[in-house]
N, C-alpha and C positions, 0 to 999 in steps of 0.2 A: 504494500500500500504506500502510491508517493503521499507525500504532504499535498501536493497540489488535487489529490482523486478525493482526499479526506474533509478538503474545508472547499466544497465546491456551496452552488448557488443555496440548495437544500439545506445544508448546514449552516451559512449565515444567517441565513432567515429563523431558525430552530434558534439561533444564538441568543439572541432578543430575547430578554424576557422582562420588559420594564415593569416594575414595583416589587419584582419577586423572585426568588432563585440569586445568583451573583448580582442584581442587578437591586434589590431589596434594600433601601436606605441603611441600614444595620450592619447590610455588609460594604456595601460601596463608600459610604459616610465615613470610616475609619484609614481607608485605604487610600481615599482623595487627602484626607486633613492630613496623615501621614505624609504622602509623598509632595503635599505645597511645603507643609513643613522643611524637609530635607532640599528641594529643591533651593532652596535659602534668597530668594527673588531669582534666581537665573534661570535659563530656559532647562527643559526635559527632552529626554529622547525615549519613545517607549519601544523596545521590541515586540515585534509580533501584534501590534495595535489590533489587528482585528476590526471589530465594528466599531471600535469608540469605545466602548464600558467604562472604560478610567479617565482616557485622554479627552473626550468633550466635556465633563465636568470639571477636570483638574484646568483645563483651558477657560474653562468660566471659572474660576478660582483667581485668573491673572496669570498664570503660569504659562506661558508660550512651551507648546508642544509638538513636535516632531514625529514620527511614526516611519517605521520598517516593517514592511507586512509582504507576506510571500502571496499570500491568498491572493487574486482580484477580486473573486465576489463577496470578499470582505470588506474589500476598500472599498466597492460600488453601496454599500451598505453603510458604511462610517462617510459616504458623501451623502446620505440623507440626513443625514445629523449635522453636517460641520462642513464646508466647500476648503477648498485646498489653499486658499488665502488664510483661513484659520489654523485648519491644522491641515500642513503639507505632509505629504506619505512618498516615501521612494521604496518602489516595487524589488522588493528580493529578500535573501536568507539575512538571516539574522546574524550568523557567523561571520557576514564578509559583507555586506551593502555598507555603504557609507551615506552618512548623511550630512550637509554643509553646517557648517561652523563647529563650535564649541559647545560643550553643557555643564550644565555644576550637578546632573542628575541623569542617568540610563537606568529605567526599569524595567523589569521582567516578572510578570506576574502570570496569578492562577496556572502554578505547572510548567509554563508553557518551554521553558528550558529542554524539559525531559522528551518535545518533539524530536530534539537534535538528536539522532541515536546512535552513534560513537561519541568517545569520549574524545576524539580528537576533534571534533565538532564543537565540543562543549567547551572545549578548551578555547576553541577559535573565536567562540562568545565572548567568553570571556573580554579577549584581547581586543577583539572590538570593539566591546565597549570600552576599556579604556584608552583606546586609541581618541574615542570621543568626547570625551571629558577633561575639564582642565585643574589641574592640580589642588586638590584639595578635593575633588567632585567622588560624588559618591553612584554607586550601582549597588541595585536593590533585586532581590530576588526570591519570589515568594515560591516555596516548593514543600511536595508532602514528603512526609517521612516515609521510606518503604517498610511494608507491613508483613517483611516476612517472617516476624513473631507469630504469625497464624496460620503459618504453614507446617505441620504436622509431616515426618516422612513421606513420603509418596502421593502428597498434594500439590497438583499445581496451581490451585485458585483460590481467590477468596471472594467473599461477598463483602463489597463495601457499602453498599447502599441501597435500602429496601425501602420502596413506599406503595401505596397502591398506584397501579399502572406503569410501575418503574421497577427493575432489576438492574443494581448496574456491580458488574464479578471484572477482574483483574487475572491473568492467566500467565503465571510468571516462567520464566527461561534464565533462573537463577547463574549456568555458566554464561550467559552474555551479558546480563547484569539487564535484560529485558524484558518490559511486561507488555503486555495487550489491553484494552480497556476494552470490553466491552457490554453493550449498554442494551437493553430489554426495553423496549415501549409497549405497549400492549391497553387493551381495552376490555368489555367484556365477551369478546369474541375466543374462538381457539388460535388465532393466529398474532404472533405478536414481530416486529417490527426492529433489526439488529441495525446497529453501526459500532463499527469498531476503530479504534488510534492506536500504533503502538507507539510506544516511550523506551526509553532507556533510566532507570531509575538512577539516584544519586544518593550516595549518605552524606552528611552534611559533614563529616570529615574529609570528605573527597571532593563536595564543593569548596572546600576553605584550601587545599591543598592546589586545586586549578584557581581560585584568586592567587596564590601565591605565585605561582606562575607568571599571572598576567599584572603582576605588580601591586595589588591590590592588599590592605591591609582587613582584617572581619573589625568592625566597628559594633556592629553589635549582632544577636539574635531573640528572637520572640519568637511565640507561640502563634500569634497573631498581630493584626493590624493595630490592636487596641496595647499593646505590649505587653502581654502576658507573658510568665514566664514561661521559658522553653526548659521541657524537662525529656526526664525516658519517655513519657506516656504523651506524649506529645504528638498528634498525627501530621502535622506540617510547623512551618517556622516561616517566619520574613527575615529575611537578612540582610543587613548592611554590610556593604566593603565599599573601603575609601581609599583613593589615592592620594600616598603622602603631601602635605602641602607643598614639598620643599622638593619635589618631582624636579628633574630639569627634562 
């Protein structure tokens, strides 16, 4: 499955879900106030922008934002929202697109890291974005913790998320450090409704060892947006990494 078969027209449209889901004041509320914060008045660069979910609010916030989206019918979807004089988008990966000028802020939220599926990819994230940030600026990275605490010998899957009309299991390939997501819709009929993404998962010691790499220092981590503490039991974290002031 490319990236590009995965976030086709169907899927943008599915994406949306204004007042609820990722989209639900509760959760979007923490993660805008968060990232104006850190941006410290200087402009943003968001990876993998998608439809807008972060970047048209955080842009009404004051924050000049930027966008790197591989998708098109993403970007045709965050141009109902916001025209390219607001928030400009340059068409390609996340690993290697550049975008013009400077930022005091690059972020990478909801996962979205874990599309890259070598680690040599993830590495090249990295570098990219502090290829784009000016000394002192910071990249932020919201990602979950892998869950393979809940795998039992001889299991490859887990159930992470049960609602009615919704199964969504993970199908893990422990020697490539790879999982599959995939997601159950369903009605009250017998037929229900699959789409699947794979990912390459990360431990958040091995994220902090590729910032180190790409020059980056961990300034902090949390549990979430709200900065809760990040512990064992912790299903994901938001992370900061900063480049030194004194960068030449």
């Amino acid at each position: 499955m490319r990236q590009e078969e995965i976030w086709d027209v169907e899927t943008a449209q599915r994406y949306d879900t204004p007042g609820i889901g990722m989209f639900a004041p509760e959760v979007l509320g923490p993660t805008v106030d968060r990232l104006a914060g850190l941006a410290g008045g200087g402009r943003a660069l968001e990876f993998a922008i998608g439809t807008g979910r972060v970047a048209v609010p955080l842009s009404e916030r004051g924050v000049p934002v930027t966008g790197i989206e591989l998708s098109q019918p993403m970007i045709d979807r965050l141009r109902t929202k916001a025209d390219d004089a607001k928030i400009p988008v340059i068409v390609g990966d996340m690993a290697a697109a550049t975008a013009p000028g400077d930022y005091t802020l690059v972020y990478l939220v909801f996962n979205t890291i874990s599309n890259l599926l070598t680690q040599a990819e993830q590495v090249a994230c990295f570098r990219n974005a502090a290829r784009h940030l000016t000394p002192g600026g910071r990249f932020v990275i919201e990602l979950w913790v892998p869950e393979l605490r809940k795998l039992p010998p001889g299991q490859e899957a887990t159930v992470w998320h049960c609602e009615p009309g919704y199964i969504g299991l993970d199908t893990y390939d422990v020697l490539r450090q790879h999982v599959v997501s995939h997601h159950f819709r369903f009605d009250g009929g017998r037929r229900a409704e699959l789409s699947r993404s794979p990912h390459r998962y990360i431990w958040p010691a091995e994220l902090d060892l590729m910032a180190q790499l790409a020059g980056f220092e961990l300034e902090s981590r949390h549990a979430d947006w709200d900065g809760a503490e990040f512990t064992a039991e912790s299903r994901s974290h938001v992370s900061v990494y900063r480049i030194p002031p004194n960068r030449t």
